[in-house]
Backbone of each chain as nested JSON, in Angstrom:
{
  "chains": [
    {"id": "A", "residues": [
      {"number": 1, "name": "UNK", "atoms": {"N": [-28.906, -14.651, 91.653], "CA": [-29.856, -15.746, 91.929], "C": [-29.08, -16.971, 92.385]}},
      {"number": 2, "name": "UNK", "atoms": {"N": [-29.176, -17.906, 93.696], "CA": [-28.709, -18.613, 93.713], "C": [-28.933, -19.703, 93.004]}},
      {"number": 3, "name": "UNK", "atoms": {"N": [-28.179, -21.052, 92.877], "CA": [-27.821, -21.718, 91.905], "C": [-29.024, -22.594, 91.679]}},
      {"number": 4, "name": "UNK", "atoms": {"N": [-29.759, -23.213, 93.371], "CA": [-30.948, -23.935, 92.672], "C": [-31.714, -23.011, 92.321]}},
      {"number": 5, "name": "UNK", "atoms": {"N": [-32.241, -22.199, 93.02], "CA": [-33.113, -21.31, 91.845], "C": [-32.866, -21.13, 90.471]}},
      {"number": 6, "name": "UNK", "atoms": {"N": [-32.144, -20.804, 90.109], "CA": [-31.338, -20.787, 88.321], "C": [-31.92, -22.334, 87.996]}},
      {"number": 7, "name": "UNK", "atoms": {"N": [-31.544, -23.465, 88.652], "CA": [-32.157, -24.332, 88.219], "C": [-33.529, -25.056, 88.403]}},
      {"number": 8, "name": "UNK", "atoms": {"N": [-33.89, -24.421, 89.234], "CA": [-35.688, -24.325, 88.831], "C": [-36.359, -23.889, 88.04]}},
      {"number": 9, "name": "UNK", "atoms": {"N": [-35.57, -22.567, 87.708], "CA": [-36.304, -21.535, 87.004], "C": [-36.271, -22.406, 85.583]}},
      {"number": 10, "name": "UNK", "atoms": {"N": [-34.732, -23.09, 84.929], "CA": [-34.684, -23.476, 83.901], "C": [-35.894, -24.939, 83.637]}},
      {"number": 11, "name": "UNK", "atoms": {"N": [-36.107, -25.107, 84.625], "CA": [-36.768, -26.669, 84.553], "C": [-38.143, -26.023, 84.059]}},
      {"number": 12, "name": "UNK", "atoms": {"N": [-38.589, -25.004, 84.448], "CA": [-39.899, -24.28, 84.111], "C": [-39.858, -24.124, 82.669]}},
      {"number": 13, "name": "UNK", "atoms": {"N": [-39.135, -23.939, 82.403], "CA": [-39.297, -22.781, 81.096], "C": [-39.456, -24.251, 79.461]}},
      {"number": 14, "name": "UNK", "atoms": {"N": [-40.333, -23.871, 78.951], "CA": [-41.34, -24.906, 77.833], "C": [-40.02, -25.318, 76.934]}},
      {"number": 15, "name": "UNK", "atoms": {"N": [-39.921, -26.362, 76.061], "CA": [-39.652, -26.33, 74.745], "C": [-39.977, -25.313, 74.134]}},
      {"number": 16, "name": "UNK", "atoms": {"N": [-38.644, -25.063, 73.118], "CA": [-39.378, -24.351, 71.756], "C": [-39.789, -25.211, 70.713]}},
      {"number": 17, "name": "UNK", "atoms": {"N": [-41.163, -24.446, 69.973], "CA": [-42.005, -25.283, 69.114], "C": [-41.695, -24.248, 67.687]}},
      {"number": 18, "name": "UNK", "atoms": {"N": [-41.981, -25.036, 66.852], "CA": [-41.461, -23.863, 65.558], "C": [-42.793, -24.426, 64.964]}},
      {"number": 19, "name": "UNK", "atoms": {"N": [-43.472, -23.377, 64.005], "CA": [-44.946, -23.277, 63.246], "C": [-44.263, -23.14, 61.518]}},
      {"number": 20, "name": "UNK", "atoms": {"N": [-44.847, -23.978, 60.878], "CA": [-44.711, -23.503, 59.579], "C": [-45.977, -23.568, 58.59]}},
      {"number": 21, "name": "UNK", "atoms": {"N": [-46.125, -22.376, 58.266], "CA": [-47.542, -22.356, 57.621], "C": [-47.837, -23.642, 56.756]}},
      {"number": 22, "name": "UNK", "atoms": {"N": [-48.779, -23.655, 56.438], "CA": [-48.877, -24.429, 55.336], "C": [-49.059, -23.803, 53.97]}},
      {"number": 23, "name": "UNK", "atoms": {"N": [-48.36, -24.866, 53.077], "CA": [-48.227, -24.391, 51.413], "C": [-49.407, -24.291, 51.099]}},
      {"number": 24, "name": "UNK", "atoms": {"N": [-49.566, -23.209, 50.112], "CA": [-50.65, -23.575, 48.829], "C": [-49.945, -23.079, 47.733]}},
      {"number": 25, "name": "UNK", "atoms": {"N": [-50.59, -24.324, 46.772], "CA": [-49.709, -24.159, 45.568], "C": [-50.647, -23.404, 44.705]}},
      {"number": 26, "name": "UNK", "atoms": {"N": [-49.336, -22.35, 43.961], "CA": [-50.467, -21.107, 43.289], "C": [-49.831, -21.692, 41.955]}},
      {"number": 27, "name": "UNK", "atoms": {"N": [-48.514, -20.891, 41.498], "CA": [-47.883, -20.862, 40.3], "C": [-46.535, -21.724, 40.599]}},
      {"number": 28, "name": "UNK", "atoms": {"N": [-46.156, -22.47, 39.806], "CA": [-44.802, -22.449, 39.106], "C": [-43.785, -21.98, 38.236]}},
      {"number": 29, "name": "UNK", "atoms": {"N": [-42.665, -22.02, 38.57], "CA": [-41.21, -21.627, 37.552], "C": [-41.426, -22.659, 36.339]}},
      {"number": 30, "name": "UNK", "atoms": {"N": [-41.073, -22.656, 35.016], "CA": [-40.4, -23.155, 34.061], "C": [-39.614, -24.18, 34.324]}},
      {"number": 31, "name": "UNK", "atoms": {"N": [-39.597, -25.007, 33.721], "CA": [-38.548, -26.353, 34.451], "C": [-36.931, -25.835, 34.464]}},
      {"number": 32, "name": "UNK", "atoms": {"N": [-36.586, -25.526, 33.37], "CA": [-35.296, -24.545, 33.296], "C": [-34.882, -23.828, 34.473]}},
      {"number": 33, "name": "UNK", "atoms": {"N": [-36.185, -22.42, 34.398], "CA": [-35.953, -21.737, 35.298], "C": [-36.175, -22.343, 36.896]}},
      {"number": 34, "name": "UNK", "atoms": {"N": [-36.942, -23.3, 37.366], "CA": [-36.733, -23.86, 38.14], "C": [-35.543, -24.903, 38.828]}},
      {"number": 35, "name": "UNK", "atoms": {"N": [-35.135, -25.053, 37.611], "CA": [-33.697, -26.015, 38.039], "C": [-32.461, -25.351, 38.193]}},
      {"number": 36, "name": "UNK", "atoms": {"N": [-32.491, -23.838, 38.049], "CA": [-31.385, -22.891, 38.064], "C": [-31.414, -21.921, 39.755]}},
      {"number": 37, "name": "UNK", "atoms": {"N": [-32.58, -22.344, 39.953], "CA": [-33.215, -21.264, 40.988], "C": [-33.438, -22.335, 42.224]}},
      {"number": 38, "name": "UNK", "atoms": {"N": [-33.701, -23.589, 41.854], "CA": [-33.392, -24.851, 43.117], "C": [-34.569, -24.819, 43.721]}},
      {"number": 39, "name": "UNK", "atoms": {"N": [-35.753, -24.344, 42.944], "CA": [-37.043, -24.933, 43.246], "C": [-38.328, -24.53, 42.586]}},
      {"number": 40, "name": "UNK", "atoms": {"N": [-39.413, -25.484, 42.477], "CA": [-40.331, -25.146, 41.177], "C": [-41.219, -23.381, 41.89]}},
      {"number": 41, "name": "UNK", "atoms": {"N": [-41.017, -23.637, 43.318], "CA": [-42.259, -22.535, 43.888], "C": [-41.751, -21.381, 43.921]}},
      {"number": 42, "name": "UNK", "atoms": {"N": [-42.371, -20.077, 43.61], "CA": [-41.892, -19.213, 43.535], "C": [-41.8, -18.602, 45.146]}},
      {"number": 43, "name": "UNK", "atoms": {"N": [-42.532, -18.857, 45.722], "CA": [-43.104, -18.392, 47.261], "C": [-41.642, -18.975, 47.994]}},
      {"number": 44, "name": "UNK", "atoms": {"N": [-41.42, -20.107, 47.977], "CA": [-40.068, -20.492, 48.323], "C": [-38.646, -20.153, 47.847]}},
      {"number": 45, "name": "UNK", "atoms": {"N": [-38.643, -19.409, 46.847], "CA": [-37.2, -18.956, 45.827], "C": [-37.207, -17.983, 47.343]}},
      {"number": 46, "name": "UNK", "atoms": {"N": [-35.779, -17.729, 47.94], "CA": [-35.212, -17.004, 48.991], "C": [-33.407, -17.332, 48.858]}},
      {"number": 47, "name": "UNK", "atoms": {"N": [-32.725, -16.521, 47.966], "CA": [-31.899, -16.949, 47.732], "C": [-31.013, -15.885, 48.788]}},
      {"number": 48, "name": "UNK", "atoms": {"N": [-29.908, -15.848, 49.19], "CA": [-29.024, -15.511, 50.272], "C": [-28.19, -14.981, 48.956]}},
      {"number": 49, "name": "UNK", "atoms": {"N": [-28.127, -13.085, 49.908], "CA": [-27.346, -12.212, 49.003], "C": [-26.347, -11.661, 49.686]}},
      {"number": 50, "name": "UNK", "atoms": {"N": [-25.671, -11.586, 48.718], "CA": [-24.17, -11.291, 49.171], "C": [-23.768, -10.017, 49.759]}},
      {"number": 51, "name": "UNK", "atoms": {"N": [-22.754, -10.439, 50.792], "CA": [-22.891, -9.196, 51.557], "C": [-21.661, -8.365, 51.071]}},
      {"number": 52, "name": "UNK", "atoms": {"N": [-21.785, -7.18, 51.603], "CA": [-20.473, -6.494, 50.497], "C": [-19.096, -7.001, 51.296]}},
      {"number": 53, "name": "UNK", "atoms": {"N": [-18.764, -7.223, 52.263], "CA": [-17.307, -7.663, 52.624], "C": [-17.72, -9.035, 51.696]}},
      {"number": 54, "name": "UNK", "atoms": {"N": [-18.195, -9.928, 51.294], "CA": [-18.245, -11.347, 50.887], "C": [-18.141, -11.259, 49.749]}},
      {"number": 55, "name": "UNK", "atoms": {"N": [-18.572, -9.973, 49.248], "CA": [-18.282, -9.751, 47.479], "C": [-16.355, -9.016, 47.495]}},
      {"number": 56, "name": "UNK", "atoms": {"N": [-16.08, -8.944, 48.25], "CA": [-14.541, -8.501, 48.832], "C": [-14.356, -7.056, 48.355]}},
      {"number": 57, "name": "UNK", "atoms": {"N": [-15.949, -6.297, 48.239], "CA": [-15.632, -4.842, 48.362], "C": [-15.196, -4.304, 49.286]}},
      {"number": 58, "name": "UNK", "atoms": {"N": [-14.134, -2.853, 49.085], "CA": [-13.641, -2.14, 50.148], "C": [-14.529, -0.866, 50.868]}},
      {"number": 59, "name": "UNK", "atoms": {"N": [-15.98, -1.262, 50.041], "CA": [-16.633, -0.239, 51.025], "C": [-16.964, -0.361, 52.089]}}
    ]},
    {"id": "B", "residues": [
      {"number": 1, "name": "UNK", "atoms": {"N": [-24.988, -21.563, 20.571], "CA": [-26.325, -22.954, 20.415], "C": [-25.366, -24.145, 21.468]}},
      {"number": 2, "name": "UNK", "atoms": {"N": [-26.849, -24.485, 22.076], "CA": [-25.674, -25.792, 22.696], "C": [-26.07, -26.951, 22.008]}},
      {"number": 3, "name": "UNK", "atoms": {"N": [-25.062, -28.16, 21.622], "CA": [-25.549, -29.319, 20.905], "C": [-26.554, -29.888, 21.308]}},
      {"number": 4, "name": "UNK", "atoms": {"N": [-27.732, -30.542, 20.249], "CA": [-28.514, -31.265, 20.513], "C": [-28.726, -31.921, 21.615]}},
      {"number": 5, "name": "UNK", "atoms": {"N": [-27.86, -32.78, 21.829], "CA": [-27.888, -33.789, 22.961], "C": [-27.902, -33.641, 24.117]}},
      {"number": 6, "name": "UNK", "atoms": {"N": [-26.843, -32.634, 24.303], "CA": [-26.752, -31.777, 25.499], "C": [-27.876, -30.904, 25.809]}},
      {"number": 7, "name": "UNK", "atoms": {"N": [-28.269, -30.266, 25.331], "CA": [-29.886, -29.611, 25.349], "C": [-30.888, -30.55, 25.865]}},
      {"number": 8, "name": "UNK", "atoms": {"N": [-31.318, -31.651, 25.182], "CA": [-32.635, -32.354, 25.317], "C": [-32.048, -33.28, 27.059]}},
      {"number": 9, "name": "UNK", "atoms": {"N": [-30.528, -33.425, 27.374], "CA": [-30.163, -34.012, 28.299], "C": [-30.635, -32.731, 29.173]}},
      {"number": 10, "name": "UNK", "atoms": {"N": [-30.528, -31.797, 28.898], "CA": [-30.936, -29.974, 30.064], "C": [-32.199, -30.222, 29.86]}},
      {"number": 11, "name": "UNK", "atoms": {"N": [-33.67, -30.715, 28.994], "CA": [-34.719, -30.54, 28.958], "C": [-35.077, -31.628, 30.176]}},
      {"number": 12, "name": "UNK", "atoms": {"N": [-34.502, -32.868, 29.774], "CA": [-34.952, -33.987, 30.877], "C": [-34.697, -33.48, 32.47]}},
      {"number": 13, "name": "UNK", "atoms": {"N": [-33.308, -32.82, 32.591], "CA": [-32.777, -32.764, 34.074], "C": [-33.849, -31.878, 34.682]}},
      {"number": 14, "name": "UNK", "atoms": {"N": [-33.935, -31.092, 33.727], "CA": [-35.138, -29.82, 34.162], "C": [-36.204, -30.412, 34.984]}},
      {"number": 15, "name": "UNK", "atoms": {"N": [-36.984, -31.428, 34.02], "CA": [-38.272, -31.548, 33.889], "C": [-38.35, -32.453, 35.535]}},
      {"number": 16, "name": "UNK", "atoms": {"N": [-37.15, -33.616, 35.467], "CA": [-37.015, -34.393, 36.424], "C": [-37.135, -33.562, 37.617]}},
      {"number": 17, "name": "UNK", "atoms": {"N": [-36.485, -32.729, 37.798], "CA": [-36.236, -31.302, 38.667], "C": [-37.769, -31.302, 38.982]}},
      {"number": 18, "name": "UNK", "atoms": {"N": [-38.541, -30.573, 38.036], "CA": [-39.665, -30.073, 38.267], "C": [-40.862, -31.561, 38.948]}},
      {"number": 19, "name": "UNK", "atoms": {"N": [-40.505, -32.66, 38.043], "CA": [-41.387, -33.593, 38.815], "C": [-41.012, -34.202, 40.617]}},
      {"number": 20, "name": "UNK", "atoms": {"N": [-39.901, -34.081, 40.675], "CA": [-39.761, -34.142, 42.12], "C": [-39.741, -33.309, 43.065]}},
      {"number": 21, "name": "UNK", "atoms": {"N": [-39.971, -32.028, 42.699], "CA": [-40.396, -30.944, 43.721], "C": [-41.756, -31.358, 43.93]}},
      {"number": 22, "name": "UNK", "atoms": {"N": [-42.973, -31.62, 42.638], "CA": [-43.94, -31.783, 42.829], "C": [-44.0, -32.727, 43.62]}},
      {"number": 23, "name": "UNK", "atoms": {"N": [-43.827, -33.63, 43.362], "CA": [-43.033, -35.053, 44.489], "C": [-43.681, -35.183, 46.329]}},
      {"number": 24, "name": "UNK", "atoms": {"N": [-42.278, -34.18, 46.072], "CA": [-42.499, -33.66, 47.154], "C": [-43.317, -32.789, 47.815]}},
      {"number": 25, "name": "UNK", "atoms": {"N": [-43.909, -31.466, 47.688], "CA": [-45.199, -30.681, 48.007], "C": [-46.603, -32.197, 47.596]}},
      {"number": 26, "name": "UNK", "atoms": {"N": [-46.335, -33.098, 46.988], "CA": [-47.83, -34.31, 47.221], "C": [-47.363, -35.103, 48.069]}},
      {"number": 27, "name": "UNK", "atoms": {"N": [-46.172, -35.067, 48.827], "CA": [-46.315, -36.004, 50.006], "C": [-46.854, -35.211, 50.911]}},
      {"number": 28, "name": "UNK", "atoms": {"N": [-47.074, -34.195, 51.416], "CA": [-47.824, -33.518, 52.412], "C": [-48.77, -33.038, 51.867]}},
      {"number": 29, "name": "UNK", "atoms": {"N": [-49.691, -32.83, 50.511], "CA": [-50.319, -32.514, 50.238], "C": [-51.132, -33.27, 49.333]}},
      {"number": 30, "name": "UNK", "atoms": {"N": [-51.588, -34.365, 49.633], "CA": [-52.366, -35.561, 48.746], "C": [-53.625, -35.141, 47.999]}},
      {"number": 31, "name": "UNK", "atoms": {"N": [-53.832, -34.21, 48.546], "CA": [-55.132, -34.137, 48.178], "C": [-55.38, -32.732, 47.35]}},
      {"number": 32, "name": "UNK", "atoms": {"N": [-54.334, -32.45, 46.819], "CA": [-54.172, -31.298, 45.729], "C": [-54.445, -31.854, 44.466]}},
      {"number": 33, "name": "UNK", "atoms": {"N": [-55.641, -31.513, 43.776], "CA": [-55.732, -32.316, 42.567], "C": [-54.949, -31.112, 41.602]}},
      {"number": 34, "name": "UNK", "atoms": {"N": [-54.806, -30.25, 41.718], "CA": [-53.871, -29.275, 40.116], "C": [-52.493, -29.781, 40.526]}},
      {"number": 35, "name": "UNK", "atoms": {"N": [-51.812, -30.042, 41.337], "CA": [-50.41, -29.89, 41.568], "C": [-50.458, -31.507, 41.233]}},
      {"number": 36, "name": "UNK", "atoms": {"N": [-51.055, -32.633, 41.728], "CA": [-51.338, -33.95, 41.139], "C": [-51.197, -33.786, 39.813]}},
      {"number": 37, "name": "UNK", "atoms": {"N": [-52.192, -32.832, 38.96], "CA": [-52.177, -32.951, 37.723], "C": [-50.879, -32.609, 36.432]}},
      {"number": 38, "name": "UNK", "atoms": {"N": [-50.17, -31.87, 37.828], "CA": [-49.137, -31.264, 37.305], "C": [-48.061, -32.26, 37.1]}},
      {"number": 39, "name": "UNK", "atoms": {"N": [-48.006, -33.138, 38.375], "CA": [-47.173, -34.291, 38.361], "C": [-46.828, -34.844, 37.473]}},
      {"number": 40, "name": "UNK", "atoms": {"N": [-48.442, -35.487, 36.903], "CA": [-48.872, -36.559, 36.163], "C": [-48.324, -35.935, 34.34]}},
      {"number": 41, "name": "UNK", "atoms": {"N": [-48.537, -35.158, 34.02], "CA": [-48.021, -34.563, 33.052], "C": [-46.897, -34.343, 32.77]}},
      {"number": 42, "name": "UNK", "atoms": {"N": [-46.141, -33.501, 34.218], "CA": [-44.069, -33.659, 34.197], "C": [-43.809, -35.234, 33.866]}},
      {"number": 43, "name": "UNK", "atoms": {"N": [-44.587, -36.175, 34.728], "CA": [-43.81, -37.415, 34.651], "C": [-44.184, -38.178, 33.078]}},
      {"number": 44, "name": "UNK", "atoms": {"N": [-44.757, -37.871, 32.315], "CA": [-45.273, -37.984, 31.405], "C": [-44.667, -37.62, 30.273]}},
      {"number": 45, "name": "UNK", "atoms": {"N": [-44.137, -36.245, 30.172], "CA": [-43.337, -35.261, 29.061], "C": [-42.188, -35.928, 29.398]}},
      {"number": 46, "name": "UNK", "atoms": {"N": [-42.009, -36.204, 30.845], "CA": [-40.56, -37.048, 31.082], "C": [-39.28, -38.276, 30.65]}},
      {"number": 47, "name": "UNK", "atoms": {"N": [-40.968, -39.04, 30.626], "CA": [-40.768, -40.342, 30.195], "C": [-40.417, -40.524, 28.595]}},
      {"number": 48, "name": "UNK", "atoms": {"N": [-41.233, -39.37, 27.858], "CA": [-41.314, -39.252, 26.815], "C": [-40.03, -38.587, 26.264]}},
      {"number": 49, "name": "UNK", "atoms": {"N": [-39.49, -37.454, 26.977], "CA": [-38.439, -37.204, 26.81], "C": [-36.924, -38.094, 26.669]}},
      {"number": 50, "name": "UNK", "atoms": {"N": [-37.365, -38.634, 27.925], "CA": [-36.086, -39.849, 28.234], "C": [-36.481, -40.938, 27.202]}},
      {"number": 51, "name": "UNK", "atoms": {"N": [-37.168, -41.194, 26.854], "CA": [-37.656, -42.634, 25.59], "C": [-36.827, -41.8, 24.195]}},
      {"number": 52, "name": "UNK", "atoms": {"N": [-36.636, -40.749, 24.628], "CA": [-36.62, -40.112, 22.935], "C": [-35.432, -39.843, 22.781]}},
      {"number": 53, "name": "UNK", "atoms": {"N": [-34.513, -39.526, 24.099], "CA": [-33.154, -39.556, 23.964], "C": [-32.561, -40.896, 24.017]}},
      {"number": 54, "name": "UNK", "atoms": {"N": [-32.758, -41.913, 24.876], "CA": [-32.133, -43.193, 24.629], "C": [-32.462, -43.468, 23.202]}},
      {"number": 55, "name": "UNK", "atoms": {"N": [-33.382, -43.495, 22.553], "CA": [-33.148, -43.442, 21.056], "C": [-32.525, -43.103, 20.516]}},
      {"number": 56, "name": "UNK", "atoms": {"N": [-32.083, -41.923, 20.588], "CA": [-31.011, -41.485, 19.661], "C": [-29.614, -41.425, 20.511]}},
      {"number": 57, "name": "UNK", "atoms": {"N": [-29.707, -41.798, 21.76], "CA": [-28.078, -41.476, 22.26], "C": [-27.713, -42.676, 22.73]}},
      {"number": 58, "name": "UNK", "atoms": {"N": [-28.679, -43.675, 23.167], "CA": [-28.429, -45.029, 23.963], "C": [-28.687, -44.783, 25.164]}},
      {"number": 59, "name": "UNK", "atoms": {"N": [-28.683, -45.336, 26.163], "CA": [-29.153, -45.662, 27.629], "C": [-29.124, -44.696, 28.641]}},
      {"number": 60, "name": "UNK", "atoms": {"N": [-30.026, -44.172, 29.46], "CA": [-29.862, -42.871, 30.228], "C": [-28.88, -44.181, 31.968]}},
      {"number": 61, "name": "UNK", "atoms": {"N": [-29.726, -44.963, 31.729], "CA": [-29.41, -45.864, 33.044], "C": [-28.946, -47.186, 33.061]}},
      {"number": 62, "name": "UNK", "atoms": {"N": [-28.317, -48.471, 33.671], "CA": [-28.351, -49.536, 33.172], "C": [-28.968, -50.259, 34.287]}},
      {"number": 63, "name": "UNK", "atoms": {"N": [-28.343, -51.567, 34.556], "CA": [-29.19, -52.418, 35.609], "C": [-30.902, -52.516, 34.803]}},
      {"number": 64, "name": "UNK", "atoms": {"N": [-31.299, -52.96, 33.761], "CA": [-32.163, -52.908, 33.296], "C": [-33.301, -51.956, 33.629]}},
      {"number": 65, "name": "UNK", "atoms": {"N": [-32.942, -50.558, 33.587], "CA": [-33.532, -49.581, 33.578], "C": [-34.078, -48.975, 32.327]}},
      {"number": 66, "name": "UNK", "atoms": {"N": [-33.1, -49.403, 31.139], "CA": [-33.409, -49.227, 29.87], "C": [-33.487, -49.746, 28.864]}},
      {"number": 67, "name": "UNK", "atoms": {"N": [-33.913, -50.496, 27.905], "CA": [-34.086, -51.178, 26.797], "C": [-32.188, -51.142, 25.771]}},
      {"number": 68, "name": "UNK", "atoms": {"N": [-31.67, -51.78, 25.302], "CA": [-30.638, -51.752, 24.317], "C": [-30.983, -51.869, 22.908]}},
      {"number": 69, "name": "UNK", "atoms": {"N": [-30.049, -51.233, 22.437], "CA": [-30.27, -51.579, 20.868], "C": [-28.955, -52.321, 20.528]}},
      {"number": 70, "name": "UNK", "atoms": {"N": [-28.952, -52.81, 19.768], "CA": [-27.588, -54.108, 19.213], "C": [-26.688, -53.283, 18.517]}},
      {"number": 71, "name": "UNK", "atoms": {"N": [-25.399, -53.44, 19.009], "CA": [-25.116, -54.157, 20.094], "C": [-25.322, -53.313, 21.335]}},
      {"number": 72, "name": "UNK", "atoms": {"N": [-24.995, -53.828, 22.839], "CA": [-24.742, -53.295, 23.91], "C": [-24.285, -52.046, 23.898]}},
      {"number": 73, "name": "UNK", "atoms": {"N": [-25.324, -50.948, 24.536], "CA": [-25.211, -49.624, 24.205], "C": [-24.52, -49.163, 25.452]}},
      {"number": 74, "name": "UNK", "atoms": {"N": [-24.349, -49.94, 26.45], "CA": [-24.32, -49.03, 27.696], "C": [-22.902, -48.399, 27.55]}},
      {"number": 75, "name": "UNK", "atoms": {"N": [-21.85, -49.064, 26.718], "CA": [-20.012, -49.314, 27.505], "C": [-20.151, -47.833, 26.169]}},
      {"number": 76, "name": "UNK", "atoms": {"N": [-20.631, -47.481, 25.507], "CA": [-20.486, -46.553, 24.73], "C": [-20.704, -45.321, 25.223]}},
      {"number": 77, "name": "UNK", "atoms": {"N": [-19.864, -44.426, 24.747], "CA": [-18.846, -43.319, 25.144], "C": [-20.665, -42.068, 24.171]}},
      {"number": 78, "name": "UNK", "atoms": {"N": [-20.704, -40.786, 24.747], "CA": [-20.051, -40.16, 26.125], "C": [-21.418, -40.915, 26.91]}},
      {"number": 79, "name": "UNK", "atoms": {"N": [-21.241, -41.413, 28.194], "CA": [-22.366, -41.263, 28.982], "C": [-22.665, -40.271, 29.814]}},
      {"number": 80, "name": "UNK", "atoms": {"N": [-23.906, -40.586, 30.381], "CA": [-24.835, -39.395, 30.518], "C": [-24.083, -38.429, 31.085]}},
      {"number": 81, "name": "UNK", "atoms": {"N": [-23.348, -38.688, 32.153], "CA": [-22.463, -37.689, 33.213], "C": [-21.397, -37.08, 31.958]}},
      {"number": 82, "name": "UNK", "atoms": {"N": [-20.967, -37.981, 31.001], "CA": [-19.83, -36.862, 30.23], "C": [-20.019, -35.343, 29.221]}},
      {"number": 83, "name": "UNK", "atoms": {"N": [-21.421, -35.558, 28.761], "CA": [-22.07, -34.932, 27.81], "C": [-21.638, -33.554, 28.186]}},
      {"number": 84, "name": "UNK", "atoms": {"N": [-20.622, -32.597, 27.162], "CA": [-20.194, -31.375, 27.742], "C": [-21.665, -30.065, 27.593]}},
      {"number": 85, "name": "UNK", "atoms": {"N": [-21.634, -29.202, 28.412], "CA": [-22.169, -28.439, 28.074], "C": [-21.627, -26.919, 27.477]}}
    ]}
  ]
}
């Protein structure tokens, strides 16, 4: 494609828009258990698990 | 067992925890009256909590955030940040 075309084409093309549902609040964590877990909602607890090279297994 | 102090200092951090999440989900959501109600109650058990430990331990804050008892409680050892767990 020549070069102004490439840059037409880019001038076309939209923003990205990002959607985030909206909350409804059902239940809560325990204050404890909420302050260990880094948030009262359970719908939001998404904690990042470890991957096995990061746990420095040799499998 | 963890000591007294240290405990009811884990009950407050908690609770504080829990009232500013709510906090936060009622700034975009004003018009939630259970999660309001929920607020109103954390900040409540809160206050009550924190009134009940400066009683017995001295000052959670200074800059007149908290009442003293005689003498000057603040320069007294451990404060809040030292309290081991």
């Amino acid at each position: 494609m020549p070069e102004d075309a490439k840059a037409q084409a880019l001038q076309q093309l939209r923003l990205a828009r990002a959607y985030v549902p909206f909350q409804v609040y059902t239940t809560r964590f325990e204050p404890l258990e909420a302050l260990r877990r880094g948030t009262i909602f359970p719908e939001l607890y998404m904690p990042y698990r470890p991957r096995d090279w990061e746990r420095g297994s040799s499998e | 067992m963890m000591p007294e102090q240290a405990q009811l200092l884990t009950q407050i951090m908690a609770l504080e925890f829990t009232a500013v999440d709510l906090n936060l989900y009622l700034d975009t959501h004003p018009d939630d009256q259970r999660a309001l109600m929920d607020y109103n109650s954390a900040a409540q058990e809160l206050a009550m909590l924190k009134d009940q430990y400066q009683r017995r331990y001295g000052p959670l804050t200074n800059y007149g955030y908290a009442p003293s008892q005689y003498p000057w409680a603040w320069v007294n050892d451990p404060w809040p940040w030292e309290v081991s767990f």
